[in-house]
N, C-alpha and C positions, 0 to 999 in steps of 0.2 A: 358165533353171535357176538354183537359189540357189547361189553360190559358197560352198564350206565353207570355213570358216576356220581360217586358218594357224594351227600350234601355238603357244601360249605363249613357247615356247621359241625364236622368230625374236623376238618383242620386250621378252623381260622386259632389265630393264635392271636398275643397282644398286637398291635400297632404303636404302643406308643415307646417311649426309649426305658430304658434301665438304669435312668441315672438319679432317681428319685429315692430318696430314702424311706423305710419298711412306715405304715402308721402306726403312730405313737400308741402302744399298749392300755395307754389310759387317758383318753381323749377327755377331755374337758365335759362336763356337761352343761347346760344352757339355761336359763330361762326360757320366756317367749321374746324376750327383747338383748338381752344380754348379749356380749361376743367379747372376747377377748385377743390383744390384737399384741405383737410385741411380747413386754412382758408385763403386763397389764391385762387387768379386766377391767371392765366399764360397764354401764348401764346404757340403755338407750334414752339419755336426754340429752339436747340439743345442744351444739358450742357454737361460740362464738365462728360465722364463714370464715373470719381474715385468719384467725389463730389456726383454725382448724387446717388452711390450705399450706401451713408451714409446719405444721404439727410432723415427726414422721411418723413412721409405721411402728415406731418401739413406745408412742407417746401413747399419751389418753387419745382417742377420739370416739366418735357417734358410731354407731352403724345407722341410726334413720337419718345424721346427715350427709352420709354416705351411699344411702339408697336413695336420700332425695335431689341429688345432685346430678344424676344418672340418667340417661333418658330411659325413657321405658323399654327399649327393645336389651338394653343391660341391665341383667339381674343382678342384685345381693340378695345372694338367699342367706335364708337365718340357720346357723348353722345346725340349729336342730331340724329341720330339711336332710341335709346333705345324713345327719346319724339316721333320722327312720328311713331313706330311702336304702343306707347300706346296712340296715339291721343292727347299727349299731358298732358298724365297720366287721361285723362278722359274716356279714354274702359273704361267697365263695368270691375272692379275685378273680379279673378278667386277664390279667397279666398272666405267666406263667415264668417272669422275671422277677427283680427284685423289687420291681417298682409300684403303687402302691395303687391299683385303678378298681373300679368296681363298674359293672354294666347295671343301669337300676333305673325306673322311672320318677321323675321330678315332677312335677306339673302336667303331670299328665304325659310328657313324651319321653323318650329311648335316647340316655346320654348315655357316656363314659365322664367318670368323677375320677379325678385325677388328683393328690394329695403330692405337694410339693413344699417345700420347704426354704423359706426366706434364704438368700444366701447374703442379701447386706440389707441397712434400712434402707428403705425408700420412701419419699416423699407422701404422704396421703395427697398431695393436690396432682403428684405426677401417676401415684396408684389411679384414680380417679377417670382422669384424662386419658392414661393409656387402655383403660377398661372400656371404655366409652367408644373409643376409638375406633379398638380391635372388634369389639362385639356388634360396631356397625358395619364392618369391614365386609363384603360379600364377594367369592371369586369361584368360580366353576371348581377350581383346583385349590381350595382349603376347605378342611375339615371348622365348620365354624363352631369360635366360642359363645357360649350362651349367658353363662356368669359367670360367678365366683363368691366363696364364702371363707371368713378368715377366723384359723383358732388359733392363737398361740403364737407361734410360729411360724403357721403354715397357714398354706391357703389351698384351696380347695376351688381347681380349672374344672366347670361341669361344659362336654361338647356334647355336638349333637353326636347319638350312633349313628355309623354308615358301613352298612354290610359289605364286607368283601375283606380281603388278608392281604399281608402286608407284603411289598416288593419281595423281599428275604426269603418269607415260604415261597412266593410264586416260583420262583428264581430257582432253588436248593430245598427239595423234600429227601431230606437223610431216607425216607421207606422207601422212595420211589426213585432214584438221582436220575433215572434216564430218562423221566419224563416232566414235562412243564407245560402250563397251560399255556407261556405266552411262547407259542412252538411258530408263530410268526412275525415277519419282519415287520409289517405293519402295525401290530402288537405291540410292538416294544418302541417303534419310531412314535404310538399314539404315549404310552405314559414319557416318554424323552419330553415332547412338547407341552403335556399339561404340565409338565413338571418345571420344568423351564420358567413357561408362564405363570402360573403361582408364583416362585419364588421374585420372579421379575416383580407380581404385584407387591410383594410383601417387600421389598427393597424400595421400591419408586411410588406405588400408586394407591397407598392407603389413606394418606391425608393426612396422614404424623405426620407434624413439625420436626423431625428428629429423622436418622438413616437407622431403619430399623432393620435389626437383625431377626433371624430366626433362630443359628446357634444350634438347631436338633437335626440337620438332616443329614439321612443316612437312609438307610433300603430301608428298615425297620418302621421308619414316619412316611415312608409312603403307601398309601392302601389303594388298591388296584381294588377296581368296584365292579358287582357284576350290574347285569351281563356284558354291559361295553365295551369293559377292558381300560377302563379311562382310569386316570390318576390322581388323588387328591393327598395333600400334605395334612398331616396334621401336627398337631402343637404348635400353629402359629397364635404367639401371642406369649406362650411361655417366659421364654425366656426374661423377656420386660418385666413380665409383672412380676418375676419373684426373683428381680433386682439379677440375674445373670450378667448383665450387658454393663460395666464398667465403665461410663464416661471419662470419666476423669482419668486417663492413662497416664500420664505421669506420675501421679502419686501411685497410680497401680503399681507401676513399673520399680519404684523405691521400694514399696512392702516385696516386692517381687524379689530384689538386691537383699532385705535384709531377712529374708526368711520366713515373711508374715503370711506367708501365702501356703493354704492347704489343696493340694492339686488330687483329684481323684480322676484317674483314668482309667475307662470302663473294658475290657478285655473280653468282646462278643464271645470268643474262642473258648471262655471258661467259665462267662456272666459272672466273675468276680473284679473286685474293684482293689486295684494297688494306690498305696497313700504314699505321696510323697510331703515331706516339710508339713510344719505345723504351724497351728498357732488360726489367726480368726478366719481371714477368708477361703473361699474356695472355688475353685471350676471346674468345671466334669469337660467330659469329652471320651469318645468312643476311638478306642485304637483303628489305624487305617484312614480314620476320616478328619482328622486333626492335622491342620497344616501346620507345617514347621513354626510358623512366629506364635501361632496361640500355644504349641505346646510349649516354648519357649516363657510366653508373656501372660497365657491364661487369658488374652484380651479377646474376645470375639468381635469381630466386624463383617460387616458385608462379603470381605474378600476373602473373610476363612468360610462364610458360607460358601463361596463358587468356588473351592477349594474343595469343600464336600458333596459340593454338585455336582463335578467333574467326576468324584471318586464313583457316587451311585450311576452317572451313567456309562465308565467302563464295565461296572458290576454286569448293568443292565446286557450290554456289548456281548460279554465275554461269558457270563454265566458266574462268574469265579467269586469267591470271598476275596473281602481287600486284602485280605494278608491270610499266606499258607506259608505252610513249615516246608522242607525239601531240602532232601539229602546233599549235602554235600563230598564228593568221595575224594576230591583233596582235602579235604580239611578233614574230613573223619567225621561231621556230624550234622546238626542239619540248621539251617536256615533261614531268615523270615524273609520271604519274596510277597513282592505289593505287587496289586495288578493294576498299577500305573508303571513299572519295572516293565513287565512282560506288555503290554499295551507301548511302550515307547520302543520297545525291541523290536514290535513289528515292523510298525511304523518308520523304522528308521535303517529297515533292511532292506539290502538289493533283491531280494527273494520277494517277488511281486504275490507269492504265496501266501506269504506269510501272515497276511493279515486275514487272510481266510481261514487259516487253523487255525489264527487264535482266538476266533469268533467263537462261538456259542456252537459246539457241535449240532445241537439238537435242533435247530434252524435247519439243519440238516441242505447246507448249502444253499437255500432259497433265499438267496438276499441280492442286493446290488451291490457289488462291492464297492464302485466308485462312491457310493454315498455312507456306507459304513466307515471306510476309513477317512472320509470328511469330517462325519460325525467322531469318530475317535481322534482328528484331530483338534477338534474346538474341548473335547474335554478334557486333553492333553494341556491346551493352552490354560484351564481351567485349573489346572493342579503342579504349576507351575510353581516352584519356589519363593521365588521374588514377588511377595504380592501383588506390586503395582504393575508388573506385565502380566496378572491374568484380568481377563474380560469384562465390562462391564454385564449384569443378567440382562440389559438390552440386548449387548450386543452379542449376548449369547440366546436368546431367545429369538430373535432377529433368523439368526443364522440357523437351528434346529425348524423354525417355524417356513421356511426354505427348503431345508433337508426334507422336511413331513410330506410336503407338494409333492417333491420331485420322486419320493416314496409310492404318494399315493397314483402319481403316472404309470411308474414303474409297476405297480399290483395290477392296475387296469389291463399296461401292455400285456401280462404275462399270465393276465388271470387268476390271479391270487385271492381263494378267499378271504370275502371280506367281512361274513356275517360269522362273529365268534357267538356259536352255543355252546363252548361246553363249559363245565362247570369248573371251577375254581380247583377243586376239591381233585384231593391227587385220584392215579386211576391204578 
């Protein structure tokens, strides 16, 4: 008899990344109008608009002219909101990281409240604008944001929930390794193209004035939803608002020269974070998925996004973590091999095999090969050294959105279930 499979809800784990630091032990408390923003507290009465759109984020400013500036569908909530809905930040985290999230109802619906922390000042009129923005932003493939509320330091991203776990579980269940829901081709060719697509929106077609970055992706920001199996990114919009995104590269590049830069890179392998150099600024980044210039420069751009795009769809490919350890028996010890390493070895062997074993055993052969090693090569081109020979996400989207057709042929020819029931939830 088939064993039905456990709910979701024994394995979903966090979605969102580990690079957030723990909430502050002794949060601020509030009035009904009060917020404190920088290093400042203020009251809720009005300023002057001109002062207030040059003001930054470390100065005096409003929170009601901050709420009234906003269209309606973007919240400021008051940050005594964000304490009674997490009890006061004593819920149980939804994370099982370090990072600092709570699942709680706001207004009536089912978000994830996400506590992040300023990494430079930013503009109140750019805060404003980019809030605005993102939270009118709408795309099949993002997790959308709903507000935001600011103590201190920090700010406080509330998304909407959306049921389902994150690429990483689907991928790699340490209880179960021989089994994975997404056990087909079609499966994994459907989150390649949401995924694609998302990130394409969030590059080109939100209506920022600016090349927006996203800076978080990895398996872990992507949640594979039931029952469809479809993909949606979350934490777009992060980044920007809590000042990540470095315009000004040049001067970045001098603090970078003279030591002023605090680099923390996130090591999934041990959920611990090693610090390099000191002093004010800082940029995160998850080992495996950091292309060589940002670990170098700490600057994120577009093109260390498709850099880390590349990375999650070998992931997707191959099954593998971006980086395993392995013996080495000339050398006497062991290793770090990236599965962009093993993914180019295939690829670039006369062994027409060889891109077949290095696929995802657990596909258990059911695939097309001529269009999986397509697709391993456009994410090849994607994690390419030199930035400016990898992809535009058009014209990486373009070509995955292609690949999915000639997939969904391919299933038809062959008969390939297409209706996923089973549950998420390992078996």
């Amino acid at each position: 008899m088939k064993k039905e499979p456990t709910p979701i809800s024994r394995i979903r784990k966090s979605y969102q990344t580990s690079r957030s630091p723990k909430a502050s032990s002794s949060n601020p408390s509030t009035g009904s109008d009060v917020t404190s923003i920088g290093n400042y507290t203020t009251t809720g009465s009005s300023s002057n608009k001109d002062n207030t759109s040059r003001t930054s984020i470390s100065s005096r400013t409003s929170l009601k002219s901050l709420k009234d500036s906003l269209p309606e569908n973007a919240h400021i909530y008051d940050f005594s909101e964000i304490r009674s809905a997490t009890n006061n930040f004593l819920a149980k985290r939804f994370s099982s990281s370090s990072s600092s999230a709570w699942r709680c109802l706001i207004r009536g619906k089912d978000v994830i409240v996400f506590q992040r922390k300023f990494r430079r000042p930013i503009e109140t009129s750019q805060l404003r604008e980019r809030l605005s923005m993102i939270c009118k932003s709408h795309h099949i493939s993002l997790i959308k944001l709903l507000g935001a509320s600011i103590s201190g330091d920090y700010i406080y991203l509330v998304y909407e929930y959306v049921n389902g776990a994150n690429l990483r579980d689907c991928l790699r269940n340490p209880k179960n390794p021989e089994y994975t829901v997404l056990s087909t081709w079609t499966s994994r060719m459907q989150i390649a193209a949401d995924l694609a697509q998302g990130l394409e929106y969030i590059h080109h077609y939100t209506g920022l004035n600016l090349s927006l970055v996203h800076n978080h992706i990895k398996s872990t920001s992507v949640i594979v939803t039931e029952p469809s199996f479809n993909a949606r990114i979350c934490h777009y919009g992060t980044a920007e608002l809590c000042g990540e995104i470095d315009r000004d590269h040049h001067h970045r590049h001098q603090k970078l020269q003279t030591g002023e830069i605090q680099e923390v890179i996130e090591d999934p392998t041990t959920s611990k974070s090693k610090l390099r150099r000191s002093n004010s600024t800082k940029f995160v980044g998850t080992r495996g998925y950091m292309s060589p210039e940002y670990q170098s420069t700490g600057i994120a751009t577009q093109r260390s996004d498709v850099y880390a795009f590349g990375v999650v769809i070998l992931e997707l490919l191959s099954g593998e973590e971006t980086l395993k350890f392995k013996h080495d028996k000339e050398r006497g010890d062991y290793r770090s091999v990236s599965v962009i390493e093993t993914a180019r070895e295939a690829i670039e062997s006369d062994d027409f095999e060889k891109i077949r074993r290095w696929m995802d055993r657990r596909l258990k052969d059911s695939f097309p090969v001529e269009i999986a090693e397509k697709l391993t090569r456009v994410a090849l081109e994607c994690v390419q050294v030199d930035p400016d020979k990898r992809p535009d996400m058009r014209r990486v989207s373009g070509k995955i959105s292609k690949l999915y057709l000639e997939s969904m042929k391919w299933s038809n020819k062959m008969g390939t279930p297409m209706d996923f029931t089973n549950s998420l939830a390992p078996r």
